[in-house]
C-alpha positions in Angstrom: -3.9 277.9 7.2 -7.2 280.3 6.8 -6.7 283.1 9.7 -10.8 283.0 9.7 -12.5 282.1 12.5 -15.1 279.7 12.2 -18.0 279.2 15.1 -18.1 275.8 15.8 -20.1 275.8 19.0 -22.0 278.6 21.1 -24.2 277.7 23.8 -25.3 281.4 23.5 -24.1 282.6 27.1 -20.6 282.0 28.4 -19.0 279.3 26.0 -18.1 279.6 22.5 -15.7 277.4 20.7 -14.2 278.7 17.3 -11.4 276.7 14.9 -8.6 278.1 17.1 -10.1 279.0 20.5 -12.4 277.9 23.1 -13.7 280.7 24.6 -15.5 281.1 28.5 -16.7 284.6 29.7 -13.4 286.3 29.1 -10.9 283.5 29.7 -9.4 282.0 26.2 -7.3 278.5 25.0 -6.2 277.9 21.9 -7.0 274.9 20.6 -3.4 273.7 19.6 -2.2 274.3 22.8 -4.4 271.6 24.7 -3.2 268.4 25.2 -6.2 266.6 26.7 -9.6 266.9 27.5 -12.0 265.3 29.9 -15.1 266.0 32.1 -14.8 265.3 35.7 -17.0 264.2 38.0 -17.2 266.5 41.7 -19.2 264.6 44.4 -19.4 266.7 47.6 -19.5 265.4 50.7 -22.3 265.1 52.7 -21.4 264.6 56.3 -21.0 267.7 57.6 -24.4 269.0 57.2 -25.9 266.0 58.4 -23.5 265.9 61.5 -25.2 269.3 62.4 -29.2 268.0 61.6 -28.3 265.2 64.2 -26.7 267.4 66.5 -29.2 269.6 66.3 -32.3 266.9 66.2 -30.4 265.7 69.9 -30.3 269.2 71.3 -33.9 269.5 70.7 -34.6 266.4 72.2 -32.4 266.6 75.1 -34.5 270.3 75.3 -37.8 268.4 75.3 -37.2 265.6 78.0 -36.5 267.9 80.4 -32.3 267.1 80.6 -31.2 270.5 81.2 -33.5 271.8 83.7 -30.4 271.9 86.8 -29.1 274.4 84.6 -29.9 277.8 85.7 -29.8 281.0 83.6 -30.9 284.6 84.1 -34.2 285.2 83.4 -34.4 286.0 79.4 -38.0 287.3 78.4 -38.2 286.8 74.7 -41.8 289.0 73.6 -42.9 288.0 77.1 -42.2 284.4 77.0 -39.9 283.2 79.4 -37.3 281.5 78.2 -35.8 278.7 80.0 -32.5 276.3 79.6 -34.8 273.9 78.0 -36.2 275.7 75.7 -33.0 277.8 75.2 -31.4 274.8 74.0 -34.9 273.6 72.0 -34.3 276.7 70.0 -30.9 276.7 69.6 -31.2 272.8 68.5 -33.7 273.3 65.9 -31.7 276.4 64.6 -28.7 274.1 64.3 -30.7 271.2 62.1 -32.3 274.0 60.2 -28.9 275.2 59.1 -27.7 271.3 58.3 -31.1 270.8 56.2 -30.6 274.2 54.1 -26.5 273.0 53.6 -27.5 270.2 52.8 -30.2 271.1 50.3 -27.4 273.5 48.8 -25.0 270.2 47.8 -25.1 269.1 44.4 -22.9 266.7 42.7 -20.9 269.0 39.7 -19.1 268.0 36.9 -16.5 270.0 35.7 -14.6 270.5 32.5 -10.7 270.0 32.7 -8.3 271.3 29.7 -4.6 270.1 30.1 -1.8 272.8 28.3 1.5 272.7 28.4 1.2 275.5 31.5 -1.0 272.7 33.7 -4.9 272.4 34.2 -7.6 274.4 34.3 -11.5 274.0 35.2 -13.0 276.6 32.3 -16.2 275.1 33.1 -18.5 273.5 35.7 -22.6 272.6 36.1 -24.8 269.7 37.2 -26.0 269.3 33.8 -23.9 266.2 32.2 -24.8 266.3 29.0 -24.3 269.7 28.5 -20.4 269.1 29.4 -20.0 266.2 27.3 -21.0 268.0 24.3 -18.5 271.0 25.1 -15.8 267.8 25.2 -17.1 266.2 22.2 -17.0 269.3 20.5 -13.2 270.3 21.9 -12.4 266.5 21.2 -13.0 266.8 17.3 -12.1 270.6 17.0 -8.5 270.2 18.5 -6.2 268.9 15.9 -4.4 265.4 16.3 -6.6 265.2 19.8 -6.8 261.8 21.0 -10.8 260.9 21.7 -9.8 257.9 23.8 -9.0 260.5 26.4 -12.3 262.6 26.9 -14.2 260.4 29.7 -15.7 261.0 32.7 -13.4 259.9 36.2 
């Protein structure tokens, strides 16, 4: 066997597969020592940021129809504005759904790149872009010798 190195893919930042390796940032594989590879799909869950929108979007309108006014709090002066249980909880509503709309404008739906060795699995690689991923895996999938390509599929 040649002990050269051969570059068979670079994306030009963080990933570099050679004839023997696949190389990210500073972790290495060898490519005889993977067994399988596949691209996974990561959907995160929305629910808890929209839980606090709702929550929020209620507190806000529980502030504005008047429902806590029976509550009484110390007078708070806020740059000369009194602020009262109603508006205390119009504020603190609208801070909540703001914090659910920015989580929830932070979710995306990854894919992530999984190598099986003999040692277990390992995620090298994750992003949003597809099509990116699946050319790391068709690359891996022809560079590794004896690889099965019946295996490299999204789940």
């Amino acid at each position: 066997m040649n002990d050269e190195e051969s570059v068979i893919y670079t994306d030009g930042r963080h990933v570099k597969v050679t004839s023997r390796e696949l190389v990210v940032d500073s972790a290495r594989y060898l490519l005889n020592s993977i067994n399988n590879v596949r691209l996974h799909f990561v959907k995160h869950f929305k629910y808890p940021p929209l839980t606090l929108i709702i929550a929020g979007i209620f507190l806000v309108i529980a502030g504005l129809s008047g429902l806590f006014q029976n509550i009484h709090l110390e007078e708070i002066y806020i740059l000369d504005f009194l602020i009262t249980s109603d508006s205390l909880f119009i504020i603190v509503g609208s801070l909540i759904a703001m914090l659910g709309l920015l989580w929830l404008f932070t979710l995306h739906n990854e894919y992530v790149l999984v190598i099986s060795t003999e040692e277990g699995e390992y995620n090298p690689i994750s992003g949003k872009k597809k099509d990116e991923l699946n050319k790391i895996v068709a690359v891996l999938s022809n560079a590794i010798p004896g690889f099965n390509k019946r295996n490299s599929k999204v789940e």
